[in-house]
OpenMM code with the backbone's topology and positions (N, CA, C; nanometers):
from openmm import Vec3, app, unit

residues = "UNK UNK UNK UNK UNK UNK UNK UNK UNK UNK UNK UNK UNK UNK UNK UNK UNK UNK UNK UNK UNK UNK UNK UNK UNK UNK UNK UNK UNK UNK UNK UNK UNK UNK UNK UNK UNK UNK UNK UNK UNK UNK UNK UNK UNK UNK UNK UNK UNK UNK UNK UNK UNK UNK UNK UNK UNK UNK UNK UNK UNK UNK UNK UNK UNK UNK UNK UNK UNK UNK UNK UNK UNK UNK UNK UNK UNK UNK UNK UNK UNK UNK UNK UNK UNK UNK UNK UNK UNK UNK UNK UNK UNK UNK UNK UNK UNK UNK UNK UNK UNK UNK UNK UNK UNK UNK UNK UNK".split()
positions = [
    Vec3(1.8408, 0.5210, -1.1192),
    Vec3(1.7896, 0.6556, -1.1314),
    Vec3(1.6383, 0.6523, -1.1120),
    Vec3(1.5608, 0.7739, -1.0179),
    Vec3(1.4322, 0.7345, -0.9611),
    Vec3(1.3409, 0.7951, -1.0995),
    Vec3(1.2338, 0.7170, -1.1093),
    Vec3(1.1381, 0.8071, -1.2193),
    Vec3(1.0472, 0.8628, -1.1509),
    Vec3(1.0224, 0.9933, -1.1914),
    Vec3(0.9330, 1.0607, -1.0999),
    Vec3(0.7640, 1.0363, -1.0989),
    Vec3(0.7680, 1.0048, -1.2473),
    Vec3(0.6235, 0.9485, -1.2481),
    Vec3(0.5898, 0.8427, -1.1823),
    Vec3(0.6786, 0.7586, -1.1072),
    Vec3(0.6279, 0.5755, -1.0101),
    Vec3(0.6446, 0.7007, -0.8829),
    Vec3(0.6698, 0.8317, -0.8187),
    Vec3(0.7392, 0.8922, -0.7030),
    Vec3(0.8524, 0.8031, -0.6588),
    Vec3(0.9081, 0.7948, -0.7621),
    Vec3(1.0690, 0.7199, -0.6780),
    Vec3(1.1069, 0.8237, -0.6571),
    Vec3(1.2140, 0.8141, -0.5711),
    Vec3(1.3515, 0.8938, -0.4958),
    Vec3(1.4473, 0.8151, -0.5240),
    Vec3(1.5902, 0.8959, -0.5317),
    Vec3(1.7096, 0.8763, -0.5017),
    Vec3(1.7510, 0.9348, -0.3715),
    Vec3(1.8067, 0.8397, -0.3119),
    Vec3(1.8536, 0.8814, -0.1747),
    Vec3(2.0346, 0.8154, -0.1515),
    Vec3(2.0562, 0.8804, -0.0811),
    Vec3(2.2106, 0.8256, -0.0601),
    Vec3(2.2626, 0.8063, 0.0913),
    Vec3(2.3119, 0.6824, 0.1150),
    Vec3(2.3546, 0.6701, 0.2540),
    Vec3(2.5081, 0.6380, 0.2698),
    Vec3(2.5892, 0.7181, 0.3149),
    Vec3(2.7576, 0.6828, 0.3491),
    Vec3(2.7671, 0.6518, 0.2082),
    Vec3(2.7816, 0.7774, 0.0817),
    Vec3(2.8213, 0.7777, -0.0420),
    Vec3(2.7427, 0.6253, -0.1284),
    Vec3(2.6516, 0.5719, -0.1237),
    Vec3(2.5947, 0.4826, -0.1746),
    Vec3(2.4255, 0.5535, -0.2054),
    Vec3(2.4413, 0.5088, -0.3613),
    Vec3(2.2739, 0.5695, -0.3986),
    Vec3(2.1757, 0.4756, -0.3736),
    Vec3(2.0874, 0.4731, -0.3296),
    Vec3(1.9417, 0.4169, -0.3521),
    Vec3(1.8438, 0.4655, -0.4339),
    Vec3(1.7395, 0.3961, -0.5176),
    Vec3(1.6302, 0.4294, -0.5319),
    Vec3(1.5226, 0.3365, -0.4745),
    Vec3(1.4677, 0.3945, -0.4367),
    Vec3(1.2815, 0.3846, -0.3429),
    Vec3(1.1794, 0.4131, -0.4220),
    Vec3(1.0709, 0.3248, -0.3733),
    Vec3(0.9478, 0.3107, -0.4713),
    Vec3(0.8668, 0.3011, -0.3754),
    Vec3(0.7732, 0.4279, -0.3748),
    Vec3(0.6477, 0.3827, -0.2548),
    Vec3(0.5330, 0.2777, -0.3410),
    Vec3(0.5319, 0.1495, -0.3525),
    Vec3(0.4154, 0.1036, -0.4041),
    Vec3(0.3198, 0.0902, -0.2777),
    Vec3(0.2054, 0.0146, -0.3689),
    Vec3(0.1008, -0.0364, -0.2278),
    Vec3(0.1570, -0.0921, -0.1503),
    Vec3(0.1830, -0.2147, -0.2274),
    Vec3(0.2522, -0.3601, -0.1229),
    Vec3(0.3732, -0.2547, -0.0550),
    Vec3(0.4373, -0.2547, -0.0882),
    Vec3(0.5956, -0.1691, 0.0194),
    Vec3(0.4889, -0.0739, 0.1199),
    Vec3(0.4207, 0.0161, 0.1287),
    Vec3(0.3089, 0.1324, 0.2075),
    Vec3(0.2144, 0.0332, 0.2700),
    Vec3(0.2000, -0.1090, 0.2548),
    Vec3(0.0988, -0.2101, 0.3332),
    Vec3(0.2181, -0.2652, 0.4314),
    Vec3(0.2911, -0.2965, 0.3490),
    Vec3(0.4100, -0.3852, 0.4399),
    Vec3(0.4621, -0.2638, 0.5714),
    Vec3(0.5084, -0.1740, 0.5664),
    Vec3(0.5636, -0.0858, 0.6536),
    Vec3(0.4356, -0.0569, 0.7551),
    Vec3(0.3001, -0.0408, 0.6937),
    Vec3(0.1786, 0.0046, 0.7655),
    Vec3(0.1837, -0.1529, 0.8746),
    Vec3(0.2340, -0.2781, 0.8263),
    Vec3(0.1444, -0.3776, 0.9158),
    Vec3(0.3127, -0.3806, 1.0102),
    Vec3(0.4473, -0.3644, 0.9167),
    Vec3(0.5614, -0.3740, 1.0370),
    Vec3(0.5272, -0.2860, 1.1535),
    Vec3(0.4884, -0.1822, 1.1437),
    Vec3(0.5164, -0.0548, 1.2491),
    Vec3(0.3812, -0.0674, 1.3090),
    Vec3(0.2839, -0.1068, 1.2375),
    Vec3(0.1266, -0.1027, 1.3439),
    Vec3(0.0787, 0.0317, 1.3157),
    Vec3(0.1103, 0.0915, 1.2112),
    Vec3(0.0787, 0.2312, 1.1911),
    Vec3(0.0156, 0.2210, 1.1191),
    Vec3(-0.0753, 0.3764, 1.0547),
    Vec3(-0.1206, 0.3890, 0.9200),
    Vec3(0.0198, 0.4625, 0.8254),
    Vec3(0.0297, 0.5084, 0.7210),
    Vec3(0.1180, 0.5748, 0.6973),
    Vec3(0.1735, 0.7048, 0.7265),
    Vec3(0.0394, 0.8011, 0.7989),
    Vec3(0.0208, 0.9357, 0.8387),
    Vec3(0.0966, 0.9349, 0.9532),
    Vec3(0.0307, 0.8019, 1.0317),
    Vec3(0.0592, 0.7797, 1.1741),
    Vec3(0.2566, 0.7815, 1.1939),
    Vec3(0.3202, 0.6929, 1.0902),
    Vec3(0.4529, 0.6508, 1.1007),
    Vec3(0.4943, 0.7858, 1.1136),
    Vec3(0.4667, 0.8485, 0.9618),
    Vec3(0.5432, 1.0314, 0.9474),
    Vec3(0.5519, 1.0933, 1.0429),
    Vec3(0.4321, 1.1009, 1.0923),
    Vec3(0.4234, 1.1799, 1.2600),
    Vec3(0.5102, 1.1525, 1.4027),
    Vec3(0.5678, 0.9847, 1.3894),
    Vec3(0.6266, 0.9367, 1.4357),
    Vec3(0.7954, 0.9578, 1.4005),
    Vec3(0.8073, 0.9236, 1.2950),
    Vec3(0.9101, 1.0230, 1.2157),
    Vec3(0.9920, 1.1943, 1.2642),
    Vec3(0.8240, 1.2701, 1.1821),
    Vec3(0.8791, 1.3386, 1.2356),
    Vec3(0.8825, 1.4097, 1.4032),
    Vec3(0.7961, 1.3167, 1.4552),
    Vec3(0.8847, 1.3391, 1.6125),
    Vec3(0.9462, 1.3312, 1.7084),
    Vec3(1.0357, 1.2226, 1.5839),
    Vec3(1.1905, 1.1810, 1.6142),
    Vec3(1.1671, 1.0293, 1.6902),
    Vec3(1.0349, 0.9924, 1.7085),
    Vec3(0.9983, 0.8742, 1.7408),
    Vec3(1.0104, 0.7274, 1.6614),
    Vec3(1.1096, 0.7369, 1.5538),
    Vec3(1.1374, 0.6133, 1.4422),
    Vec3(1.2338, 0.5244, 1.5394),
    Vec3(1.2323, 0.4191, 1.5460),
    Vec3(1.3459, 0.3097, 1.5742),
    Vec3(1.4197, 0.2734, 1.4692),
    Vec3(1.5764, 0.2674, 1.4655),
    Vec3(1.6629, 0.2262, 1.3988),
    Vec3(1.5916, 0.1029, 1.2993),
    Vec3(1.5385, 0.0155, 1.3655),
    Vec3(1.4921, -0.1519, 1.3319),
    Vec3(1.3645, -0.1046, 1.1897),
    Vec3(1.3107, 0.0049, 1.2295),
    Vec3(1.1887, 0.0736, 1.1651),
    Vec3(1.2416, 0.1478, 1.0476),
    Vec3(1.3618, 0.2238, 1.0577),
    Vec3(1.4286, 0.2740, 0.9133),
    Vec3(1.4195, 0.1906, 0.8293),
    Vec3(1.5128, 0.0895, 0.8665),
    Vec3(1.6139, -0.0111, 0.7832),
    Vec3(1.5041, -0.0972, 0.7428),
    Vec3(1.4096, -0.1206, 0.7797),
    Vec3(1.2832, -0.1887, 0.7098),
    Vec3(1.2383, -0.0874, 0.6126),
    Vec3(1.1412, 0.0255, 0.6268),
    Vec3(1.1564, 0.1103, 0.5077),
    Vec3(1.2359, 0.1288, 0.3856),
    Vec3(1.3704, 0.1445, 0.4554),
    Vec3(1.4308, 0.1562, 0.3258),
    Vec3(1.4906, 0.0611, 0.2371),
    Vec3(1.4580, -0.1280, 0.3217),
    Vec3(1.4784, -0.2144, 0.2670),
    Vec3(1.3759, -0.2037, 0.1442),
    Vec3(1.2179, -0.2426, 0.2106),
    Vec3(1.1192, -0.2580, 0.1374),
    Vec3(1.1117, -0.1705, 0.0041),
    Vec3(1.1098, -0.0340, 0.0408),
    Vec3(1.1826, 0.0525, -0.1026),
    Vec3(1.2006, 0.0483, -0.1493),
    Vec3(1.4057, -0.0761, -0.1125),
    Vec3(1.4290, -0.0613, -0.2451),
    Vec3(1.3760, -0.1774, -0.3414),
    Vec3(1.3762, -0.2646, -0.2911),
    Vec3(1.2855, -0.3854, -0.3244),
    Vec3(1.1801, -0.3568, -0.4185),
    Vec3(1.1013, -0.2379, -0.4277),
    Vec3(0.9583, -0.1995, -0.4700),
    Vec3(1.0020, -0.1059, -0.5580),
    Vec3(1.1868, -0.0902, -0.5612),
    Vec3(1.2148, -0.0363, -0.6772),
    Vec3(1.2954, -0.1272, -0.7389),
    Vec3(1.2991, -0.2523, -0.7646),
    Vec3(1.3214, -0.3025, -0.8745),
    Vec3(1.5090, -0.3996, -0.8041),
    Vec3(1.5425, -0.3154, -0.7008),
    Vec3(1.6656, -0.3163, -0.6387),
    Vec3(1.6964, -0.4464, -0.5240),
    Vec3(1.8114, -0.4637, -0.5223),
    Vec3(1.8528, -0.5330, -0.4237),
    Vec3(1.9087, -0.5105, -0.3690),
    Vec3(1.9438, -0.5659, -0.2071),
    Vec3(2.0508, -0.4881, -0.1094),
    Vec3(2.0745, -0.6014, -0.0477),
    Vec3(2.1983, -0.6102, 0.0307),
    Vec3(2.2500, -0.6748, 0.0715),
    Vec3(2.2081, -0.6115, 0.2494),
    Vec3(2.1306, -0.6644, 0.3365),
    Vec3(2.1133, -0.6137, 0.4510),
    Vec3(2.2030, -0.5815, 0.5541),
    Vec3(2.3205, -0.6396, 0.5611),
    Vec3(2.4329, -0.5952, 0.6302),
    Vec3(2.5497, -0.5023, 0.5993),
    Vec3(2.5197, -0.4635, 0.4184),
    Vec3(2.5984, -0.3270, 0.3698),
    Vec3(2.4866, -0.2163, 0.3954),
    Vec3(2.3597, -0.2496, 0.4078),
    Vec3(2.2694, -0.1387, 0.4049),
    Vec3(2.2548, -0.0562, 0.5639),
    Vec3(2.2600, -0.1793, 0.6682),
    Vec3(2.2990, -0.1526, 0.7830),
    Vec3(2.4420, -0.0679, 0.8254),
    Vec3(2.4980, -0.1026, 0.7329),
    Vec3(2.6730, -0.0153, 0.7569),
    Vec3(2.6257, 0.1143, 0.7464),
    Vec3(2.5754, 0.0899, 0.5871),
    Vec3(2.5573, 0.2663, 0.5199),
    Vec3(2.4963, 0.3484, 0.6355),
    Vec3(2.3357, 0.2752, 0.6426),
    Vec3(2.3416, 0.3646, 0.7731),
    Vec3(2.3864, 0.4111, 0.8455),
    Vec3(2.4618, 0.3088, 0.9583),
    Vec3(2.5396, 0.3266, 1.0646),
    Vec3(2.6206, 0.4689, 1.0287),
    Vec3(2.7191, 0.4270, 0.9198),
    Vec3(2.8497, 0.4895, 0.8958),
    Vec3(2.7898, 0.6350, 0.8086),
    Vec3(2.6568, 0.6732, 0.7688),
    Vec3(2.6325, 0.7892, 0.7225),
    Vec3(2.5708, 0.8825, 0.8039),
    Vec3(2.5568, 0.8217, 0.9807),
    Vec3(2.4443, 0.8967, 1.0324),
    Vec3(2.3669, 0.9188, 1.0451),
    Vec3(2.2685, 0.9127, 1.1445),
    Vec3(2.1313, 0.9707, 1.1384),
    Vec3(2.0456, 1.0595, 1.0798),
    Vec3(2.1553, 1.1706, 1.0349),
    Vec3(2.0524, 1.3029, 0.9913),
    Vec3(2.0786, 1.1695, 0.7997),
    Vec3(2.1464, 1.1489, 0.7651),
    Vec3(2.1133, 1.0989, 0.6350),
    Vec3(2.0093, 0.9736, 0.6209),
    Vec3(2.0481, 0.9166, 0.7750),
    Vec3(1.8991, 0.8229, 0.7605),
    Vec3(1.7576, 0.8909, 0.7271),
    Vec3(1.7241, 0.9938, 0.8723),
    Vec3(1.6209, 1.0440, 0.8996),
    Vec3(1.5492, 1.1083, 0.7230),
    Vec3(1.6523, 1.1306, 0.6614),
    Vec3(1.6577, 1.2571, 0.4957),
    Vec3(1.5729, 1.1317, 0.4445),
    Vec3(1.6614, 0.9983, 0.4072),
    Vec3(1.5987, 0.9584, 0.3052),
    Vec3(1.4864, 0.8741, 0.2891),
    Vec3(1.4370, 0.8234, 0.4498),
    Vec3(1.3029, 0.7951, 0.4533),
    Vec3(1.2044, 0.8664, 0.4850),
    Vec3(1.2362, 1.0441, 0.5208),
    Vec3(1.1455, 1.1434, 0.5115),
    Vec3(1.1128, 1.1719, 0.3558),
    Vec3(1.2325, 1.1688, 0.2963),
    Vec3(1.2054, 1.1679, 0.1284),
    Vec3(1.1199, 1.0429, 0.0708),
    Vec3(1.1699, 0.9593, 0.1102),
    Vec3(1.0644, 0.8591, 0.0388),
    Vec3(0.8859, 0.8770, 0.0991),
    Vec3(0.9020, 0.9400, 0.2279),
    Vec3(0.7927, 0.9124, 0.2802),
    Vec3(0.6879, 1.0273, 0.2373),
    Vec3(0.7900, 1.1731, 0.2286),
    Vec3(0.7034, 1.2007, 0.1168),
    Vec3(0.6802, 1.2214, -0.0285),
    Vec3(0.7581, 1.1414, -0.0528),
    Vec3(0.7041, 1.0886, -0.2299),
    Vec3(0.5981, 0.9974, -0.2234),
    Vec3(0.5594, 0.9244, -0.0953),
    Vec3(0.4592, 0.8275, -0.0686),
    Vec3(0.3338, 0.8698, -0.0842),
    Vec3(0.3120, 0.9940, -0.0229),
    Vec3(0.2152, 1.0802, -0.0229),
    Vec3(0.1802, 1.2118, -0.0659),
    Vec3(0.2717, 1.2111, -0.1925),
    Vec3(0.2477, 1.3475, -0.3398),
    Vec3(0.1845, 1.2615, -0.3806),
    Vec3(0.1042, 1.3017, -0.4461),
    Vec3(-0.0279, 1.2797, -0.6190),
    Vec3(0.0938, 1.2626, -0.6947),
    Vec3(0.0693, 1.1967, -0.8398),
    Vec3(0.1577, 1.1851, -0.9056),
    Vec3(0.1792, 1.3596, -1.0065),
    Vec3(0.0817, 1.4389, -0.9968),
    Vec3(0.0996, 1.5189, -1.0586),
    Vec3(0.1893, 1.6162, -0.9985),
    Vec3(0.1836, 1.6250, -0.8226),
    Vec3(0.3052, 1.7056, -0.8090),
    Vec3(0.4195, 1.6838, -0.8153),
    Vec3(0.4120, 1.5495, -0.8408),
    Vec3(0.6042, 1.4521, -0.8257),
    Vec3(0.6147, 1.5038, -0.9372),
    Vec3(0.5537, 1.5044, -1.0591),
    Vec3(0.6011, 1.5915, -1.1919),
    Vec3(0.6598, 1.7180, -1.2112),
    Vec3(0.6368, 1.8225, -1.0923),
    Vec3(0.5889, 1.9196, -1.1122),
    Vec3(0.7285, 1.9672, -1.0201),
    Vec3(0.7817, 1.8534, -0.9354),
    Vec3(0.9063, 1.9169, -0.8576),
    Vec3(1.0034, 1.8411, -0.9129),
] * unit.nanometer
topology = app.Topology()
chain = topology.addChain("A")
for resn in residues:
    res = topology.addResidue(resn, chain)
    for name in ("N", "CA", "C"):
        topology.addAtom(name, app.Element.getBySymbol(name[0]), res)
């Protein structure tokens, strides 16, 4: 279950929950995988410009930075088998819990 005060999310892929943790290290790690800043990825994101290879790193690191473990070849299924629009949801969600203040993550 995500705490809103760290901006975790719960996200779900092909009926399986996750929680995600934007820390530094996880928001450094994705910034040096992708060659992006973090603004830069979103934008990329949202203009439908993400690579499959680029999700599944996100939402590895996540969960990792929430305390979680995954098995990389059930996490790859979930994907697969939940679709894109549920991919695209839950690293737009994490991505922006990455970048709320902690006072508005309270506040929604």
């Amino acid at each position: 279950m995500s705490n809103k005060y760290r901006n975790e999310v719960d996200v779900e892929l092909n009926g399986t929950k996750y929680t995600l943790r934007p820390t530094f290290t996880c928001l450094a790690a994705i910034e040096e995988y992708t060659n992006q800043t973090i603004f830069q990825f979103i934008a990329s994101v949202i203009a439908g410009s993400m690579k499959a290879h680029q999700a599944f790193f996100v939402l590895e690191t996540a969960i990792k930075a929430a305390g979680g473990s995954v098995d990389a070849s059930t996490l790859q299924r979930n994907m697969m088998e939940g679709g894109l629009n549920e991919v695209v949801k839950a690293v737009s969600d994490f991505l922006n819990a990455a970048v709320m203040s902690g006072d508005l993550a309270k506040k929604n």
